[in-house]
MIKE-899835 format. One record per residue (C-alpha): residue in one letter; chain; z, y, x; residue number from 0. Coordinates in Angstrom, 2 decimals, padded with zeros to 5 digits, m for minus. Layout:
<nodes>
<residu=a&chaine=A&c3=Z&c2=Y&c1=X&num=NUM> $
...
</nodes>
This chain:
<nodes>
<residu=x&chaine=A&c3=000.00&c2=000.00&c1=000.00&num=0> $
<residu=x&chaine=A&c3=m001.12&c2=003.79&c1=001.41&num=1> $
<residu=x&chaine=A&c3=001.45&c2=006.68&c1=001.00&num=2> $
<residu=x&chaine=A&c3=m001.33&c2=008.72&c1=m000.51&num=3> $
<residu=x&chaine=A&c3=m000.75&c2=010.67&c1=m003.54&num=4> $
<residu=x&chaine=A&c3=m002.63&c2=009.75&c1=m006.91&num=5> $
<residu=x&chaine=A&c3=m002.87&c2=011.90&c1=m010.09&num=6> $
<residu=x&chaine=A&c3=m003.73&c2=009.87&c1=m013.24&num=7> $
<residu=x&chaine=A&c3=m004.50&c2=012.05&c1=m016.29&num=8> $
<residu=x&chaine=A&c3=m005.98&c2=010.97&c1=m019.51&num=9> $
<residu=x&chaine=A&c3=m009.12&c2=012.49&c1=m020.66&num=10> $
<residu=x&chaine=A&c3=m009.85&c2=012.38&c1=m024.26&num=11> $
<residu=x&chaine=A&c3=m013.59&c2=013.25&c1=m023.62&num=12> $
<residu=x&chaine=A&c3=m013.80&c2=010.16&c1=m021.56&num=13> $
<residu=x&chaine=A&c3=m011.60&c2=007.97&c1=m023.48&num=14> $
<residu=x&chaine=A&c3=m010.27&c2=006.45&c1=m019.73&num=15> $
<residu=x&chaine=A&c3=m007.67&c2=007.48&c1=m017.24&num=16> $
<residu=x&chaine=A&c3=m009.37&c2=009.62&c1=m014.35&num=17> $
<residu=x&chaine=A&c3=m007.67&c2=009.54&c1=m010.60&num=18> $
<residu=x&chaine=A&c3=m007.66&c2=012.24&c1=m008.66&num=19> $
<residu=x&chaine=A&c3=m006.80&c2=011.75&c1=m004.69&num=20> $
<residu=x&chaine=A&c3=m005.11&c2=015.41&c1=m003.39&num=21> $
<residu=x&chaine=A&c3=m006.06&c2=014.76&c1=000.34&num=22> $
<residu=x&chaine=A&c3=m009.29&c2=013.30&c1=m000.39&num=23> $
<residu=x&chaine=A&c3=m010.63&c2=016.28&c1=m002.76&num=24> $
<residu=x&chaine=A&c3=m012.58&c2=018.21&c1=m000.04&num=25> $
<residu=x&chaine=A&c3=m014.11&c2=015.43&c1=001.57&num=26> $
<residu=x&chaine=A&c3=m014.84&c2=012.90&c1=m002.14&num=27> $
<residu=x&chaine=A&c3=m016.15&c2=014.11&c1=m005.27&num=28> $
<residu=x&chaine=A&c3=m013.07&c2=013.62&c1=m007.87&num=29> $
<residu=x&chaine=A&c3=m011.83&c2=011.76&c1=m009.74&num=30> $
<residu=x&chaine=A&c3=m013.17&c2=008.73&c1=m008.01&num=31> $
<residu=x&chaine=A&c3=m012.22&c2=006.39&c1=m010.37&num=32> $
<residu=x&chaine=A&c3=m010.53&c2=005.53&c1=m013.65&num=33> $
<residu=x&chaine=A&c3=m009.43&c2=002.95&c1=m015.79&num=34> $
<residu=x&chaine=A&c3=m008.92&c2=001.87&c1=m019.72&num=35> $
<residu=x&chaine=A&c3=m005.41&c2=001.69&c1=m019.00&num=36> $
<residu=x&chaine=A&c3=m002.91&c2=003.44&c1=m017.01&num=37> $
<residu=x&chaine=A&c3=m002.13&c2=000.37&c1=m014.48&num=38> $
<residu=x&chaine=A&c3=m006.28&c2=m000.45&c1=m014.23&num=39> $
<residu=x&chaine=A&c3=m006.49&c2=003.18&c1=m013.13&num=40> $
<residu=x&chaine=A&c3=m003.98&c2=003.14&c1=m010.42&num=41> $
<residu=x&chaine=A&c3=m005.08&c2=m000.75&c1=m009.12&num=42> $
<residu=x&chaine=A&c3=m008.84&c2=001.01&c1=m009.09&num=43> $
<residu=x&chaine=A&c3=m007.66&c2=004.08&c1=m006.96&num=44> $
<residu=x&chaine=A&c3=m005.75&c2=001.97&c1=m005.18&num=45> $
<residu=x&chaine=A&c3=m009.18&c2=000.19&c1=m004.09&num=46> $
<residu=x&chaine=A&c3=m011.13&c2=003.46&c1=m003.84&num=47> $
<residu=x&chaine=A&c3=m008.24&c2=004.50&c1=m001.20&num=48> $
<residu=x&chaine=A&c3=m008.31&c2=001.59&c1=000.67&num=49> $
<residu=x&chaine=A&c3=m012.39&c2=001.75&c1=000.41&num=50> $
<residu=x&chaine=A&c3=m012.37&c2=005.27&c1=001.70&num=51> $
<residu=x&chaine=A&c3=m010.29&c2=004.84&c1=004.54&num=52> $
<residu=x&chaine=A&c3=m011.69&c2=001.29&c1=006.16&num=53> $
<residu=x&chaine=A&c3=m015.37&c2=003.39&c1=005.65&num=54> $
<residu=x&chaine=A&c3=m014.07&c2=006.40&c1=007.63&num=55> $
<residu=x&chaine=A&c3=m012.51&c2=004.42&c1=010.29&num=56> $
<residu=x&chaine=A&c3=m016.03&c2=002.27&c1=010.45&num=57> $
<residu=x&chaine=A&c3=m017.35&c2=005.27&c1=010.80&num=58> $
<residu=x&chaine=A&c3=m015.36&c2=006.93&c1=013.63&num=59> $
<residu=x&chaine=A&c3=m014.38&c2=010.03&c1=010.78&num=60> $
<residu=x&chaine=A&c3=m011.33&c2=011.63&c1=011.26&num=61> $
<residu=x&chaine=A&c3=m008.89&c2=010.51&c1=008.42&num=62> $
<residu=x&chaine=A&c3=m006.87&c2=012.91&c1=006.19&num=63> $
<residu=x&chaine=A&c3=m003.46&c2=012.64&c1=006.35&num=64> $
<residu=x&chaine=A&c3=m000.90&c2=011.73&c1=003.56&num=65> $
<residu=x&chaine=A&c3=000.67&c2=014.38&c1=002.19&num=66> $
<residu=x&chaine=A&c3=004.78&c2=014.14&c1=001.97&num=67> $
<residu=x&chaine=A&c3=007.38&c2=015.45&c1=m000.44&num=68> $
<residu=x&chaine=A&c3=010.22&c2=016.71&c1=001.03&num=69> $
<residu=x&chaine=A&c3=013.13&c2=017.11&c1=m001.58&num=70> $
<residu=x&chaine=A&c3=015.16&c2=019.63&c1=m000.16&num=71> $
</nodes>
């Protein structure tokens, strides 16, 4: 499992749950995936992370870094 961050919103125009990846947005047009259900839409960005990064490293790209919360 990454440590990258993963916004799921419903859309009502799609009928699906669209993921958004924060550190990916200026490098992959977004959302990159979605799902019927809440749980298919995180297992598919899930994949689409995991996709990304193995292609970038492949590729010799430099690879974004996860973003952290720090609770103060």
């Amino acid at each position: 499992m990454t440590q990258y961050s993963m916004i799921v919103q419903w859309s009502e125009e799609d009928q699906l749950f669209l993921v958004t990846i924060p550190e990916f947005s200026n490098l992959v047009i977004m959302p990159c995936t979605h799902g019927k259900t809440r749980e298919e839409a995180i297992r598919h960005g899930e994949e689409v992370i995991e996709m990304y990064l193995e292609a970038w490293k492949a590729e010799g790209e430099s690879i974004p870094e996860p973003s952290l919360l720090k609770i103060a």
